[in-house]
N, C-alpha and C positions, 0 to 999 in steps of 0.2 A: 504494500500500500504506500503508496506517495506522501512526500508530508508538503513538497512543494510542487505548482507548475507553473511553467513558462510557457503562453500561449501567444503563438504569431507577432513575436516583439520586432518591433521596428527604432530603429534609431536613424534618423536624417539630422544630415545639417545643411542649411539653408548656404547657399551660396548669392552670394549678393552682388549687384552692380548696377550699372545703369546710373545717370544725375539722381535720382531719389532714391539709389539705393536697395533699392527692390532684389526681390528674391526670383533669381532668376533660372534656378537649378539647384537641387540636392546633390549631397552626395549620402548614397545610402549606404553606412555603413553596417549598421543591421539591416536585412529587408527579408523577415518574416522567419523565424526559427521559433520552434515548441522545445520543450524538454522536461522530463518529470526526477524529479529525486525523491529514492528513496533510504532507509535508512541502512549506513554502514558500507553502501555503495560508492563509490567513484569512479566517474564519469570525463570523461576526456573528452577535449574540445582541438583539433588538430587544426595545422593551417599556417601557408605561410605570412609574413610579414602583410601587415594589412588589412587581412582578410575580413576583421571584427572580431577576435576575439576576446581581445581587453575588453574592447568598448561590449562585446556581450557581459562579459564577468561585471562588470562596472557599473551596468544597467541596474544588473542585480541587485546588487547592493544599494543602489539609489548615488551613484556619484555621476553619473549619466542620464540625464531625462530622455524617458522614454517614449518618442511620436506616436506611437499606436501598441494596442496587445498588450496582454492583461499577464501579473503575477500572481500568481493564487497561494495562498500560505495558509496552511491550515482551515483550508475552506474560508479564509476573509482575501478580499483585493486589496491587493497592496500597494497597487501601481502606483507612481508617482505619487501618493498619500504624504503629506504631512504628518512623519511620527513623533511621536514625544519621546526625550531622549531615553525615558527605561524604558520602550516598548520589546516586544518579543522577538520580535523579531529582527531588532539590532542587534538583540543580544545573541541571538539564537545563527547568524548572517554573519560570519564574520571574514577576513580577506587578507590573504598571505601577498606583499607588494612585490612584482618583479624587481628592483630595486632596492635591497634592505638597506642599502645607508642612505637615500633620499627620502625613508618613511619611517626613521627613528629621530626623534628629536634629541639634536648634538645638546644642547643646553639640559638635558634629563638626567640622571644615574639610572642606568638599568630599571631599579629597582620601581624609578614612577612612572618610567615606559610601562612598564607590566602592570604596576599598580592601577592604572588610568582604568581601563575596561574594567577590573574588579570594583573601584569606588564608583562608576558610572551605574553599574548594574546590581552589584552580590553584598547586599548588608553586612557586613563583617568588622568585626573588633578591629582593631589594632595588632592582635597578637595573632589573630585570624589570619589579617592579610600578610604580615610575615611568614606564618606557615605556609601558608597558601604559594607566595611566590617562590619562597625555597623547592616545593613541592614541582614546582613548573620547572624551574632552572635546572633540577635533577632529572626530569621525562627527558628533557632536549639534550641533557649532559652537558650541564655546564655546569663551573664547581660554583656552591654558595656565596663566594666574596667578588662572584662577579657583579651582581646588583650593587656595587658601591661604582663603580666603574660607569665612564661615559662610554659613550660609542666606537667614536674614533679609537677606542683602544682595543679594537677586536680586528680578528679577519671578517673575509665575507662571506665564510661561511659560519665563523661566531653567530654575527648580525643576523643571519637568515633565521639561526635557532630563537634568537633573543624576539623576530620576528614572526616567530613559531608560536614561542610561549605567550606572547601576548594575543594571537589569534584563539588561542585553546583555551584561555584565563577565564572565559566566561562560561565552559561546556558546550559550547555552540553544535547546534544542529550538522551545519552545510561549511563548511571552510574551502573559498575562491581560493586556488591557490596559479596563481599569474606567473607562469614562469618563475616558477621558485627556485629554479636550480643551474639557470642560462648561464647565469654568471660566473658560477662559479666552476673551481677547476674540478677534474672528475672523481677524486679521491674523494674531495668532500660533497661531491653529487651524491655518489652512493651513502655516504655519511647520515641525509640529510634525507632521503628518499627511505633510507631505513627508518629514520625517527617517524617522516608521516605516515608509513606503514605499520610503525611499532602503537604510534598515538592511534592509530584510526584503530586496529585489536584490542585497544584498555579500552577506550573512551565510545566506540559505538560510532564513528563521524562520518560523514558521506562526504565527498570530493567531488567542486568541479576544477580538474586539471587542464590547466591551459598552459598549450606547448607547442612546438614544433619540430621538436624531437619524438621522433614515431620512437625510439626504442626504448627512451622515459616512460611514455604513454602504456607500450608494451605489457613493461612493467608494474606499472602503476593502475592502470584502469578497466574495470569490466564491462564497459560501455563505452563507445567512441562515436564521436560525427565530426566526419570532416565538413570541412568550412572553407569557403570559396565565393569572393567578391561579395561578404554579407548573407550568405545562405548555405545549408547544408547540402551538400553532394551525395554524401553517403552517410548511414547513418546504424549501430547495428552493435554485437555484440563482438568483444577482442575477437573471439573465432570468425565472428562473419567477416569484420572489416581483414584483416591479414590472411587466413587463408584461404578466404573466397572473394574477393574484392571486385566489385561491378564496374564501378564509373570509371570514365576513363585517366580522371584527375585523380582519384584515389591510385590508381594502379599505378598516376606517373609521380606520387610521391613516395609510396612503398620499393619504387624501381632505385627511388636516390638513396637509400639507405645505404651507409658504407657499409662492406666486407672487408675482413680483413686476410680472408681464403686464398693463395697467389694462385689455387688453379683453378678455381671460379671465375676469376678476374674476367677471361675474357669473353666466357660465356655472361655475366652480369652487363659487359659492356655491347653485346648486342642486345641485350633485351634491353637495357636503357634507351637505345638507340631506336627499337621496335617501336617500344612503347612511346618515344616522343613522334615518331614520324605517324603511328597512328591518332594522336593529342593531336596532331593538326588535320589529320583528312576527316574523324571522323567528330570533330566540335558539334557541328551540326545536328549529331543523334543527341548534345546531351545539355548544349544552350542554344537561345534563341535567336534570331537575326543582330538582337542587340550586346549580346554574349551574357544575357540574365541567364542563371543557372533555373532548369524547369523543377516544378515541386516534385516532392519523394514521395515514390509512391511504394508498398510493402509490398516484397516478395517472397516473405515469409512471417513467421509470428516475431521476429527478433529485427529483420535486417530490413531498410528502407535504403530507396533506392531514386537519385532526380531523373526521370527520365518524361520521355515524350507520353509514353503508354505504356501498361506493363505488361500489353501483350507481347511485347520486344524481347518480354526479356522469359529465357526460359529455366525454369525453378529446380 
């Protein structure tokens, strides 16, 4: 059962010109995606550079207003809603920033970064909230005398955790997590990809993962939709999306994945080759005159598919 949905959300921005200024064109960076979460689940949002997936995640959360299409939370509309700041669903909504040292405040100690969501939402003593953050700073593995400590005195993948434990400080439902791990180098990828696997088995939390690394995603999510010019392409379960993959933009991002095989190599570098020379002949079955990506339509109980019709496509 769902606790959240995302129905047909649109995000435009108004592009302006002309002596008055007028709105003379959008640019639609969302244009029309659903999604349901439910609990303990994690959901992957693929895509390259551009595509909308911040600005999807962002929507969410309300730091993007949203043009059209509805948030469902718990059976109330959320949509652009004016909340009050202990409502549930800030508390319950929380978001991992692709960037952990431009979304920790350098003027803080550790300690009131983390502290901030606990006194916003969770009545708790004094001695409460020192337990409390000790308790955080230990899930992520970091030693207790770091909350005296400002920012700048960590790595980036410190930061990411410090980043962590303030996303999880409240219990939250659903945790955005925005390219959590771009940044940094691969040892502390895996580092950091463990703790939100290790937090999401104590705590219960469902994930939407937003990446562009298919083989984080891999890893990480049992639900995936790729994404493309503001809409979903393909959309399905880790088994559908990797080893049955429809569209033809799904097939030409799973083609880019490095190997690192020396006698694959050159059989990989023909089928990249395949698959982009069919990306240009066969556009046509899979966007429209204008290159909008057409809506998904299911070819099974799990997998969804953009296509013309789905008699195209055989099951």
């Amino acid at each position: 059962m769902s606790f959240m949905q995302i129905k047909d959300l649109h995000v435009h921005y108004p592009i302006r010109g002309g002596f008055f200024n007028d709105v003379v064109d959008n640019v639609l960076a969302v244009d029309g995606i659903s999604l349901e979460f439910e609990k303990g689940k994690t959901y992957g949002l693929v895509g390259e550079s551009g595509c909308g997936k911040s600005t999807t995640g962002k929507a969410i959360i309300g730091l993007e207003k949203i043009t059209s299409g509805r948030i469902i939370y718990e059976g109330e509309d959320v949509t652009n809603k004016r909340r009050n700041r202990n409502s549930s669903f800030n508390r319950d909504i929380q978001m991992i920033f692709q960037d952990a040292n431009s979304s920790l405040n350098p003027r803080k100690r550790v300690q009131d970064i983390i502290a901030e969501p606990i006194r916003n939402f969770l009545k708790l003593s004094h001695l409460e909230e020192k337990r409390k953050i000790n308790e955080l700073l230990a899930i992520v593995g970091m030693p207790e005398d770091a909350k005296f400590k400002y920012a700048h005195e960590f790595s980036g993948g410190q930061k990411q955790r410090i980043g962590i434990a303030r996303a999880i400080a409240t219990n939250p439902k659903l945790i955005i997590a925005d390219e959590p791990v771009s940044a940094l180098d691969l040892s502390v990828q895996a580092q950091v990809l463990n703790f939100l696997k290790d937090i999401q088995d104590e705590l219960g939390l469902s994930y939407l993962f937003i990446s562009h690394d298919l083989g984080v995603v891999k890893h990480m999510c049992d639900n995936i939709s790729i994404m493309y010019k503001g809409r979903f392409v393909e959309s399905g379960t880790r088994e559908d999306i990797y080893q049955s993959p429809k569209h033809i933009y799904t097939k030409r991002l799973l083609s880019a994945i490095p190997m690192i095989e020396p006698i694959t190599r050159q059989a990989r570098k023909k089928e990249r080759i395949l698959v982009e020379e069919n990306f240009h002949k066969e556009q046509h079955m899979y966007f429209d005159e204008n290159g909008r990506v057409f809506d998904l339509h299911p070819i099974s109980a799990t997998h969804q598919v953009a296509m013309t019709a789905k008699e195209k496509w055989v099951i």
